[in-house]
C-alpha positions as protocol buffer text, in pm:
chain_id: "A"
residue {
  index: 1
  type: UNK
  ca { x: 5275 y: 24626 z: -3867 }
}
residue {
  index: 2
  type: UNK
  ca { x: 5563 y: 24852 z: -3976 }
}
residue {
  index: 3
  type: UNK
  ca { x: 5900 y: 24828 z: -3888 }
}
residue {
  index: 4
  type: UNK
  ca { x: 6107 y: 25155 z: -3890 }
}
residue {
  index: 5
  type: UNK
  ca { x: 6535 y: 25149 z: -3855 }
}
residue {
  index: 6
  type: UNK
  ca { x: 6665 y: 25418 z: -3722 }
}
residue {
  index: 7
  type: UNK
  ca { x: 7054 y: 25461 z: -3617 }
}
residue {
  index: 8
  type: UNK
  ca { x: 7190 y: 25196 z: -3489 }
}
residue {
  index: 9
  type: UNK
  ca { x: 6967 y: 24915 z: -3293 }
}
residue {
  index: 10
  type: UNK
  ca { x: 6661 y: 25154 z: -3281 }
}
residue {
  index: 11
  type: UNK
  ca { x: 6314 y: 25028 z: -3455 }
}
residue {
  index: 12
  type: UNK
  ca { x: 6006 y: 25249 z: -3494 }
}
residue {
  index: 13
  type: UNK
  ca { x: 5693 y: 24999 z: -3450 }
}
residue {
  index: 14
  type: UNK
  ca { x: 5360 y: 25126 z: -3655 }
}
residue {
  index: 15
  type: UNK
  ca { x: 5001 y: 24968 z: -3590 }
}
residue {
  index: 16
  type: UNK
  ca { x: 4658 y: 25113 z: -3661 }
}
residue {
  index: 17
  type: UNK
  ca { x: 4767 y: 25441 z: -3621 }
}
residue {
  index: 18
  type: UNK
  ca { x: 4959 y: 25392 z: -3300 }
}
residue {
  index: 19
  type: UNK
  ca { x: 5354 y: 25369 z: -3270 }
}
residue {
  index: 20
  type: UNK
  ca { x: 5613 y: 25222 z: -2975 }
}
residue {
  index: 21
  type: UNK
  ca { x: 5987 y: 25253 z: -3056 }
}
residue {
  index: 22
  type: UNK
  ca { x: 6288 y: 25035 z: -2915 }
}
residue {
  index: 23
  type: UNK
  ca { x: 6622 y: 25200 z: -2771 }
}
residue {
  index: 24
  type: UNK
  ca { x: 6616 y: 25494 z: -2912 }
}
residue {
  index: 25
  type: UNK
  ca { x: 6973 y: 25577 z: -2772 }
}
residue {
  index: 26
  type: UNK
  ca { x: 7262 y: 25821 z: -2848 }
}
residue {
  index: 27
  type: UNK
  ca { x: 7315 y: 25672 z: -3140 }
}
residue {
  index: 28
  type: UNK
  ca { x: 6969 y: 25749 z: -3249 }
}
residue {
  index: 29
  type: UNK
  ca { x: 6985 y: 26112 z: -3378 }
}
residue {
  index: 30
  type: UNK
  ca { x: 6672 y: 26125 z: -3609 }
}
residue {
  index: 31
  type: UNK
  ca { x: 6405 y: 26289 z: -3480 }
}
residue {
  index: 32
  type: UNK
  ca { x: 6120 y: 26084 z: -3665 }
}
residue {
  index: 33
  type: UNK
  ca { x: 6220 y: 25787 z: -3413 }
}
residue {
  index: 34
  type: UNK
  ca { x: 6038 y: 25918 z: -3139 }
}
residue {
  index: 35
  type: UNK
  ca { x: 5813 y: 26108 z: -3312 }
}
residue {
  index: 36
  type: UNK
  ca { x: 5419 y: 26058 z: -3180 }
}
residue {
  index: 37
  type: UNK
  ca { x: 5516 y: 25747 z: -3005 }
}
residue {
  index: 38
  type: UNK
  ca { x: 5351 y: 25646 z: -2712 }
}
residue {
  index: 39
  type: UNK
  ca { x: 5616 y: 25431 z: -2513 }
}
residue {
  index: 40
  type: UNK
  ca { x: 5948 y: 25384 z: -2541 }
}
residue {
  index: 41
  type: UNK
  ca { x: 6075 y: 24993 z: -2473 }
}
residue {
  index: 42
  type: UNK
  ca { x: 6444 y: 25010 z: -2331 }
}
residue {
  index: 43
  type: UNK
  ca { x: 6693 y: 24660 z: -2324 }
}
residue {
  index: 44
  type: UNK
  ca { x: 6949 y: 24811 z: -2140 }
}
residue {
  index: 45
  type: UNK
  ca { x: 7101 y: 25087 z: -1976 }
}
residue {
  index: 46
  type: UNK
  ca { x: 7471 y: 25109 z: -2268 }
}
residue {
  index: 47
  type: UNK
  ca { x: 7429 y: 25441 z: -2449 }
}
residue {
  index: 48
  type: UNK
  ca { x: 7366 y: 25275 z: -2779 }
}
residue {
  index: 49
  type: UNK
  ca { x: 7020 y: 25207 z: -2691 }
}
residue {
  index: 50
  type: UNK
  ca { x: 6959 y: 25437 z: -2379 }
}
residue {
  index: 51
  type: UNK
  ca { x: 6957 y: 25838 z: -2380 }
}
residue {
  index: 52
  type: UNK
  ca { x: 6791 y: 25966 z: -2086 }
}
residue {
  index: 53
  type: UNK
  ca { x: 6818 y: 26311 z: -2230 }
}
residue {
  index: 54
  type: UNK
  ca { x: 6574 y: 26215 z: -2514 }
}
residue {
  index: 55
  type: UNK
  ca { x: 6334 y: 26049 z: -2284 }
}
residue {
  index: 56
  type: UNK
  ca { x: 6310 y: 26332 z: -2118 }
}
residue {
  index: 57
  type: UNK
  ca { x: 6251 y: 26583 z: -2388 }
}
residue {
  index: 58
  type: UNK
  ca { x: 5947 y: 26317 z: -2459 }
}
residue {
  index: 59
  type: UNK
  ca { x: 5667 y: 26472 z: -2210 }
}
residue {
  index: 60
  type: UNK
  ca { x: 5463 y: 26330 z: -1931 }
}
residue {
  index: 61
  type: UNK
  ca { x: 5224 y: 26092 z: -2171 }
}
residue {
  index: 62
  type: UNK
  ca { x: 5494 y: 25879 z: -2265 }
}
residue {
  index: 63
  type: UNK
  ca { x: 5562 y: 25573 z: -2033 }
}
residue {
  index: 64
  type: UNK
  ca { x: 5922 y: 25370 z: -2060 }
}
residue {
  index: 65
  type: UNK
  ca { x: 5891 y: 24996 z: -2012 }
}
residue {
  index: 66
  type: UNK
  ca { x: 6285 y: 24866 z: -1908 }
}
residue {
  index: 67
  type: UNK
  ca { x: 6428 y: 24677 z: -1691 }
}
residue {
  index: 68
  type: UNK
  ca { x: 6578 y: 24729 z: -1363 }
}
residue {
  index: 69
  type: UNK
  ca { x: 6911 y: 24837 z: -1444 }
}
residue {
  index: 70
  type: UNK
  ca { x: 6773 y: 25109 z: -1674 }
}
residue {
  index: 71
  type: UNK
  ca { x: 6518 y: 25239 z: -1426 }
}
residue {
  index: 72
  type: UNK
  ca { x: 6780 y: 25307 z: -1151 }
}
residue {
  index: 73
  type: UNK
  ca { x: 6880 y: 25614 z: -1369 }
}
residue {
  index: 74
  type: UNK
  ca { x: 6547 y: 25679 z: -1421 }
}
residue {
  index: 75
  type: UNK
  ca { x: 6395 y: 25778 z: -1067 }
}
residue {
  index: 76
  type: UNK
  ca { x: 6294 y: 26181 z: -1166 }
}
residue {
  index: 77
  type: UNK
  ca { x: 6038 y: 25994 z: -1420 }
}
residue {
  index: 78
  type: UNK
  ca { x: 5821 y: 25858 z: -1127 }
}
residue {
  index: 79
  type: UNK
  ca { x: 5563 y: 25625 z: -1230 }
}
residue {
  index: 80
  type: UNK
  ca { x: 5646 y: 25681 z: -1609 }
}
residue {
  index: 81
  type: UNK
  ca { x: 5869 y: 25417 z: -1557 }
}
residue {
  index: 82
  type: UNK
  ca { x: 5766 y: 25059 z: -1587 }
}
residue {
  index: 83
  type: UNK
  ca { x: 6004 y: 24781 z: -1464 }
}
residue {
  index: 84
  type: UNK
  ca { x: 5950 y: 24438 z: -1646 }
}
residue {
  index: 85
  type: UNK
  ca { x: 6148 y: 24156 z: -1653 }
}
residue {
  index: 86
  type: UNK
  ca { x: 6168 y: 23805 z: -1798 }
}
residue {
  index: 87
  type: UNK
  ca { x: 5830 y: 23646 z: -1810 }
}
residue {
  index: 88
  type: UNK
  ca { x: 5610 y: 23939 z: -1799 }
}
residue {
  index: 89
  type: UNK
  ca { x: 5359 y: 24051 z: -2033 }
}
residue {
  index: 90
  type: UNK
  ca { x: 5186 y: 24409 z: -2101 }
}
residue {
  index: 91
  type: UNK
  ca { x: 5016 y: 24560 z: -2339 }
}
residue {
  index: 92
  type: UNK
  ca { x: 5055 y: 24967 z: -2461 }
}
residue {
  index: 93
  type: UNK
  ca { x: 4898 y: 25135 z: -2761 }
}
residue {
  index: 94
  type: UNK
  ca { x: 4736 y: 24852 z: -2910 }
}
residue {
  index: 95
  type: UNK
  ca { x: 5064 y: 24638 z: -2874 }
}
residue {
  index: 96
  type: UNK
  ca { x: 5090 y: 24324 z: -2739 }
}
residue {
  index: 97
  type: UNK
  ca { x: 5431 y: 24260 z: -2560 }
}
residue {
  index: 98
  type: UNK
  ca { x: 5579 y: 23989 z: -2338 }
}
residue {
  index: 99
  type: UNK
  ca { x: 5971 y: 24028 z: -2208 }
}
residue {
  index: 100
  type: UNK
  ca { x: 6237 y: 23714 z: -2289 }
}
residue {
  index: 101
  type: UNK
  ca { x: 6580 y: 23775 z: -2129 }
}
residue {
  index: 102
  type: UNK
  ca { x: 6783 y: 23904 z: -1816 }
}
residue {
  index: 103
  type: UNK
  ca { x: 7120 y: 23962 z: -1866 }
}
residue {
  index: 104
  type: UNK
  ca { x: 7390 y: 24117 z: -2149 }
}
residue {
  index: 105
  type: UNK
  ca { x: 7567 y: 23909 z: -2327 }
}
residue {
  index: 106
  type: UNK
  ca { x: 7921 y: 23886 z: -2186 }
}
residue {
  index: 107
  type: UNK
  ca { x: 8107 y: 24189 z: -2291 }
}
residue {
  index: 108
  type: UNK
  ca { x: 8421 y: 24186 z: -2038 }
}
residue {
  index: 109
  type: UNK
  ca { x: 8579 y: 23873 z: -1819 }
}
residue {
  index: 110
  type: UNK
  ca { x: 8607 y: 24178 z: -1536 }
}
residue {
  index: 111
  type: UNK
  ca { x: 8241 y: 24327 z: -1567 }
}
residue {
  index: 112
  type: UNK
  ca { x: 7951 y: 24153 z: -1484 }
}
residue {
  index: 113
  type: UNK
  ca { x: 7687 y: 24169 z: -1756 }
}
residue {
  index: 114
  type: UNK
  ca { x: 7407 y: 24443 z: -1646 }
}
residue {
  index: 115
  type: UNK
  ca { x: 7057 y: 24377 z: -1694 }
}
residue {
  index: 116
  type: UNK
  ca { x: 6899 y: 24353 z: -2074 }
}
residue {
  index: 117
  type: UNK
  ca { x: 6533 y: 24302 z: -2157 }
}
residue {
  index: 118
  type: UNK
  ca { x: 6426 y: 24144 z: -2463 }
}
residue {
  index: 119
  type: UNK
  ca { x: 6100 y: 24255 z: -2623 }
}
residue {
  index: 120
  type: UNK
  ca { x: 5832 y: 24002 z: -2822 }
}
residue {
  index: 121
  type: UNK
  ca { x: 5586 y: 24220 z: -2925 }
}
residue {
  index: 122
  type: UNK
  ca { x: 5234 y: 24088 z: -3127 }
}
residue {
  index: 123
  type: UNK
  ca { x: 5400 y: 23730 z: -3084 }
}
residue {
  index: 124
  type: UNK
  ca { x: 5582 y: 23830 z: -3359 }
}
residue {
  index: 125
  type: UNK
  ca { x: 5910 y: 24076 z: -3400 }
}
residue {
  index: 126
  type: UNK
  ca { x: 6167 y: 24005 z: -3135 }
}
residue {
  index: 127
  type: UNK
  ca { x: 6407 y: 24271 z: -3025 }
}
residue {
  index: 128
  type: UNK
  ca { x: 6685 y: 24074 z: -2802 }
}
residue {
  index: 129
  type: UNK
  ca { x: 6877 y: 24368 z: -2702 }
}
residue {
  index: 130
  type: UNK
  ca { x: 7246 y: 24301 z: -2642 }
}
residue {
  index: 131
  type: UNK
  ca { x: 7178 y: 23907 z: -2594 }
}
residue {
  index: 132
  type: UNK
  ca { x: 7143 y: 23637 z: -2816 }
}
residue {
  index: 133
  type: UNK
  ca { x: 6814 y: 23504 z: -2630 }
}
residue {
  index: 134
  type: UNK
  ca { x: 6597 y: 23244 z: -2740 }
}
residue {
  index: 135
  type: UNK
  ca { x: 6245 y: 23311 z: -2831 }
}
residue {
  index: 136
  type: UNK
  ca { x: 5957 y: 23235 z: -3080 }
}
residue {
  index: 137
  type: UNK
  ca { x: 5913 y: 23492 z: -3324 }
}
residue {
  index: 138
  type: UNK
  ca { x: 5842 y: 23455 z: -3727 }
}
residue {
  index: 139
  type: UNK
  ca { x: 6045 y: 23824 z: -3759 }
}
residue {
  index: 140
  type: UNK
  ca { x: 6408 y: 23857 z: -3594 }
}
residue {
  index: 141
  type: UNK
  ca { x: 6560 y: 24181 z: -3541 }
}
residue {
  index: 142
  type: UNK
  ca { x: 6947 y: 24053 z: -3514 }
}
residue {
  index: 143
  type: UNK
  ca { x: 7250 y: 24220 z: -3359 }
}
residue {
  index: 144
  type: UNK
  ca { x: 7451 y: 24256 z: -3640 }
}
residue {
  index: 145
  type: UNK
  ca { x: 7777 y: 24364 z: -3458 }
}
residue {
  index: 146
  type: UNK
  ca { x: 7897 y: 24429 z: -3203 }
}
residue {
  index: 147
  type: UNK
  ca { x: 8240 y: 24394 z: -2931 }
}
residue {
  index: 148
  type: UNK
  ca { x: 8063 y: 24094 z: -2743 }
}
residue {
  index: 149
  type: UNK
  ca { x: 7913 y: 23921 z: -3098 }
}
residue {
  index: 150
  type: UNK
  ca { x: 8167 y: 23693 z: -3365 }
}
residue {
  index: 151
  type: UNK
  ca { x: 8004 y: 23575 z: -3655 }
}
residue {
  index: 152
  type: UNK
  ca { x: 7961 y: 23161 z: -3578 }
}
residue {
  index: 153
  type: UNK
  ca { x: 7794 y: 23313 z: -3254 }
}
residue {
  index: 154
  type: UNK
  ca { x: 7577 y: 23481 z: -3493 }
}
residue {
  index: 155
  type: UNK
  ca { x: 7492 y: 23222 z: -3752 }
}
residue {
  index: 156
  type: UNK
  ca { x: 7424 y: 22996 z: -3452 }
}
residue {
  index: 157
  type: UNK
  ca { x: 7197 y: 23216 z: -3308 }
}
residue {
  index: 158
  type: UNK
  ca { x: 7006 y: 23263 z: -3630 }
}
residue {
  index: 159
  type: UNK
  ca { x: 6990 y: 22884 z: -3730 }
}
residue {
  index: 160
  type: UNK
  ca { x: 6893 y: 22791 z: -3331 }
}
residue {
  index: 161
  type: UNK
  ca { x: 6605 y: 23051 z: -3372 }
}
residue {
  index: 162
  type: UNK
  ca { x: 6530 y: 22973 z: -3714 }
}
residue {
  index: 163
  type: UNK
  ca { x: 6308 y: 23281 z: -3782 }
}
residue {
  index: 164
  type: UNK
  ca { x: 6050 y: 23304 z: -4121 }
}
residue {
  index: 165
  type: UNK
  ca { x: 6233 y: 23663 z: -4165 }
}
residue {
  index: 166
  type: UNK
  ca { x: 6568 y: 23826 z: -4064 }
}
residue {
  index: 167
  type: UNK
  ca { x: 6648 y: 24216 z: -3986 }
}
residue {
  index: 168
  type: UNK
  ca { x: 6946 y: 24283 z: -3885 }
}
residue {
  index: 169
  type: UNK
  ca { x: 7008 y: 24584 z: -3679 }
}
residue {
  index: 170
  type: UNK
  ca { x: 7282 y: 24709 z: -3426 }
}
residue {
  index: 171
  type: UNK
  ca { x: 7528 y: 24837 z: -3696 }
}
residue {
  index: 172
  type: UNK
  ca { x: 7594 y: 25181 z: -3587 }
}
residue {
  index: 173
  type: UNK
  ca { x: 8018 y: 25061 z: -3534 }
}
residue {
  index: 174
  type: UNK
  ca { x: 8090 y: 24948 z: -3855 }
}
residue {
  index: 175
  type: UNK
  ca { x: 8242 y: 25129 z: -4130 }
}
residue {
  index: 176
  type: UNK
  ca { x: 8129 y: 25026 z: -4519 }
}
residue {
  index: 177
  type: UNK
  ca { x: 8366 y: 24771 z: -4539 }
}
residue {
  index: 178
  type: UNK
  ca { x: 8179 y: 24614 z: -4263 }
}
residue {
  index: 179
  type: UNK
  ca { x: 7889 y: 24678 z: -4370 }
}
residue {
  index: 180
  type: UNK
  ca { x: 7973 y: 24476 z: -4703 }
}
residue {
  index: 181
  type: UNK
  ca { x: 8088 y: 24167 z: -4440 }
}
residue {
  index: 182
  type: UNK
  ca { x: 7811 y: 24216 z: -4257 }
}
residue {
  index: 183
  type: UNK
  ca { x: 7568 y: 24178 z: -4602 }
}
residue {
  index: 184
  type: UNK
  ca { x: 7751 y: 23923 z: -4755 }
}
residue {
  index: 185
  type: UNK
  ca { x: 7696 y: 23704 z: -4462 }
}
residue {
  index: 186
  type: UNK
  ca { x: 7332 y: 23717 z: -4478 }
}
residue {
  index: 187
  type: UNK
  ca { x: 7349 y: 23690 z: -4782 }
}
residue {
  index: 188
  type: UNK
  ca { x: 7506 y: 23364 z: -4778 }
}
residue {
  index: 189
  type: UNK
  ca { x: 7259 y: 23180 z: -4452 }
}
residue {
  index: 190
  type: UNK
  ca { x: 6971 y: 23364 z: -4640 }
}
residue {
  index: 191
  type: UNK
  ca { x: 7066 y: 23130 z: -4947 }
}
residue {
  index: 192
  type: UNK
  ca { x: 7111 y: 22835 z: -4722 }
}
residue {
  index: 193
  type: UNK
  ca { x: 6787 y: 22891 z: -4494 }
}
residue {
  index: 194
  type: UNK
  ca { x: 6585 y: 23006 z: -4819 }
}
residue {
  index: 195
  type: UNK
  ca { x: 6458 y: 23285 z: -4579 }
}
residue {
  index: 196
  type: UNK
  ca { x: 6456 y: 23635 z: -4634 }
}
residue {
  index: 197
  type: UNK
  ca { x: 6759 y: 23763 z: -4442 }
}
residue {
  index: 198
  type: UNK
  ca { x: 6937 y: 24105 z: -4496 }
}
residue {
  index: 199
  type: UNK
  ca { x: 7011 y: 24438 z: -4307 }
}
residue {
  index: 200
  type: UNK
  ca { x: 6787 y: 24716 z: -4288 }
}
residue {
  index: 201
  type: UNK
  ca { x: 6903 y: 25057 z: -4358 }
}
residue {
  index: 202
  type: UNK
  ca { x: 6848 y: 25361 z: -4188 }
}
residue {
  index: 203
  type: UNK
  ca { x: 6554 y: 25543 z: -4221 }
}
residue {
  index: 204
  type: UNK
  ca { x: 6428 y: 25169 z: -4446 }
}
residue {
  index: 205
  type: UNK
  ca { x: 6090 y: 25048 z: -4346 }
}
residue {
  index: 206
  type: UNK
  ca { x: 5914 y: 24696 z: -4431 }
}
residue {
  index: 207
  type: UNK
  ca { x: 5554 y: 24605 z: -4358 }
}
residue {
  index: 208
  type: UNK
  ca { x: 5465 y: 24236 z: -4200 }
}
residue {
  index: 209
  type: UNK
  ca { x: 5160 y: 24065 z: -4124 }
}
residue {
  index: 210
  type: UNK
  ca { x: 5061 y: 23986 z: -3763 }
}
């Protein structure tokens, strides 16, 4: 499988000739994101990872698999729209997925967290979304930043998950100072976890075995 950043928390998935991207939102601008794909996987309905206006421009053979928050803003798409929540399991494009997670991490002490969708797809890369959910999978995509994520809540996540890889994604806020933060301390639980841990770049691809 090939993994694909693009802007922000967006990932480009690649299989036998078949590809599925992950919240491809308004911070998404390249065009190659989308490109061919055929289904877009949505965690949540925040603008970082949702842009109705590009699902739209996608045509009638592409289906959406999100949760129910997202597909509330969704009804013009009909039955393009697939609902799934924790638990469930479907398959699309040769890709295996099953859905781990229900809610946003807390963002506000006055707004409820809406709904947010993690995807496990192949039993192996695990997108959480805006959550810091557990689940079993050898290849982590990690929030990087973000207003609801500190760094211990990070390194705990990581070392409670204790993945065979580390990506970290969500970075589309950060200036290069941050960035250099951001590197440095992956750099440092990489070291510790003797695990390869580090941020992918946009437009950077890596191939994994599934």
């Amino acid at each position: 499988m090939r993994i694909t950043k693009y802007g922000h928390a967006c990932v480009r998935l690649e299989k036998a000739g078949q590809a599925i991207v992950i919240d491809p939102g308004v911070m998404t601008p390249e065009p190659g994101a989308v490109e061919g794909v055929a289904a877009v996987l949505v965690t949540h309905e925040h603008f970082d990872h949702f842009d109705p206006d590009r699902l739209r421009e996608l045509g009638e053979g592409v289906d959406v698999y999100t949760c129910a928050g997202v597909a509330r803003h969704l009804g013009a798409f009909g039955e393009r729209v697939r609902v799934v929540g924790d638990g469930d399991e479907f398959s699309v494009a040769g890709f295996d997925v099953s859905v781990r997670g229900e809610k946003h991490h807390l963002s506000h002490p006055d707004v409820p967290p809406v709904d947010n969708v993690g995807f496990l797809v192949d039993g192996e890369v695990f997108h959480p979304g805006d959550a810091l959910t557990e689940a079993e999978a050898p290849t982590l995509l990690l929030p990087g930043q973000a207003p609801w994520l500190t760094t211990p809540a990070m390194i705990g996540y990581l070392r409670l998950m204790a993945p065979r890889r580390t990506y970290a994604v969500h970075d589309g806020l950060v200036n290069e100072w941050g960035l250099k933060v951001l590197d440095g301390v992956l750099a440092m639980e990489a070291e510790r976890a003797g695990t390869e841990m580090r941020r992918l770049r946009v437009g950077e691809s890596v191939d994994i075995e599934v």
